[in-house]
C-alpha positions as CSV (number, residue, x, y, z in Angstrom):
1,X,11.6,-4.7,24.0
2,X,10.5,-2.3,21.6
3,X,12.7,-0.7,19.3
4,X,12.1,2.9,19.9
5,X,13.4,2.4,23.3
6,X,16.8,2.9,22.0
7,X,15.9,6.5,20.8
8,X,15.8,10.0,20.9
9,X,13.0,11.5,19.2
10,X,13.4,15.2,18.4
11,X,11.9,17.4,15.3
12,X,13.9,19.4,12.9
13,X,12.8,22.2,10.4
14,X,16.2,22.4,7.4
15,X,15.8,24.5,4.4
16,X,16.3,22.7,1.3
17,X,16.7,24.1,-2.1
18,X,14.1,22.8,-4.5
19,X,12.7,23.7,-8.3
20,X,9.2,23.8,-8.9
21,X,7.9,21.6,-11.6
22,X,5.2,23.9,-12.3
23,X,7.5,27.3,-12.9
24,X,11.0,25.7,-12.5
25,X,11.8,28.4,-10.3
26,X,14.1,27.2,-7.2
27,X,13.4,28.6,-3.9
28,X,14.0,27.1,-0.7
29,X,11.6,25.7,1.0
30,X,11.6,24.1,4.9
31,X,10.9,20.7,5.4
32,X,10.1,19.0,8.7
33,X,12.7,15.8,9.9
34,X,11.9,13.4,12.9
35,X,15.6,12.9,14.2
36,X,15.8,10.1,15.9
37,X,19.5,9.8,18.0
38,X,21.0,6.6,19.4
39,X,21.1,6.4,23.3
40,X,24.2,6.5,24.9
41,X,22.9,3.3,26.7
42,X,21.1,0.4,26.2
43,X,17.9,0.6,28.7
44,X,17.1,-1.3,31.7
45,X,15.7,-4.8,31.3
46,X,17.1,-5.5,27.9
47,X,17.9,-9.1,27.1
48,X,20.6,-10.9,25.2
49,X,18.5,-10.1,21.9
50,X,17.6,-6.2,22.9
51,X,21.7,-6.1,23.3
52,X,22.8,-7.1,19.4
53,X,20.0,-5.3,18.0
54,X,20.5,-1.8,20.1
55,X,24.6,-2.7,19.0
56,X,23.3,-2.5,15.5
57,X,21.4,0.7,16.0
58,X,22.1,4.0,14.4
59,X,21.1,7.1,14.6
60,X,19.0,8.6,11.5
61,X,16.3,11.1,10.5
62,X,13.0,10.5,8.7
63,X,11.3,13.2,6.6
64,X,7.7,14.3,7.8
65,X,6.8,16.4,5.0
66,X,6.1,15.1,1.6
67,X,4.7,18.1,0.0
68,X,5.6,21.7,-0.6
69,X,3.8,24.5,-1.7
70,X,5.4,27.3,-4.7
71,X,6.7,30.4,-3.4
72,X,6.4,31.9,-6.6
73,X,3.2,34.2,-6.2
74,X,1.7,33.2,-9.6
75,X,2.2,29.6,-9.1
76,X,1.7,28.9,-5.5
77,X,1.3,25.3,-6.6
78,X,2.1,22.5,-3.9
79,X,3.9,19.5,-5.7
80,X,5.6,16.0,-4.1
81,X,9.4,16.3,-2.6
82,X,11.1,13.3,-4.5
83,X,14.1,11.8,-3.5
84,X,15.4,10.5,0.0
85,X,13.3,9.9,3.2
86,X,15.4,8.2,5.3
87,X,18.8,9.7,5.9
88,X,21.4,8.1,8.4
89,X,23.6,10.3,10.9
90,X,26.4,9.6,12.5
């Protein structure tokens, strides 16, 4: 069974306060999450297998965007967000 069966998909947009390399001004800037949420249940035709792995499931969110662009109007640069992709909920 494939492993997106036991989730949720869903997209978030969070502002997140970042400096610019460039002008190391901080502004915040929105970044795009994929949220993926645990099902309440495990879906039909899951075998033994499907059962310990959805058990292990959790719930967690993925970041879509990997670059922002300056806010500052004589930069307006676009530089890399560093840091974590992958955070888990729950």
């Amino acid at each position: 069974m494939d492993e997106r069966l036991f989730y949720e998909e869903s997209e978030v947009t969070k502002e997140i306060p970042l400096v610019c390399p460039f002008c190391r001004q901080e502004n915040s800037f929105p970044v795009r999450w994929k949220v993926r949420s645990k099902r309440k249940a495990l879906p039909k035709g899951a075998g033994e297998e499907d059962r310990k792995r959805f058990g292990k499931a959790r719930s967690y969110m993925v970041r879509v965007d990997d670059l922002v662009a300056c806010r500052n109007i004589r930069c307006r640069k676009r530089f890399e967000i560093s840091g974590q992709s992958v955070v888990l909920t729950e």
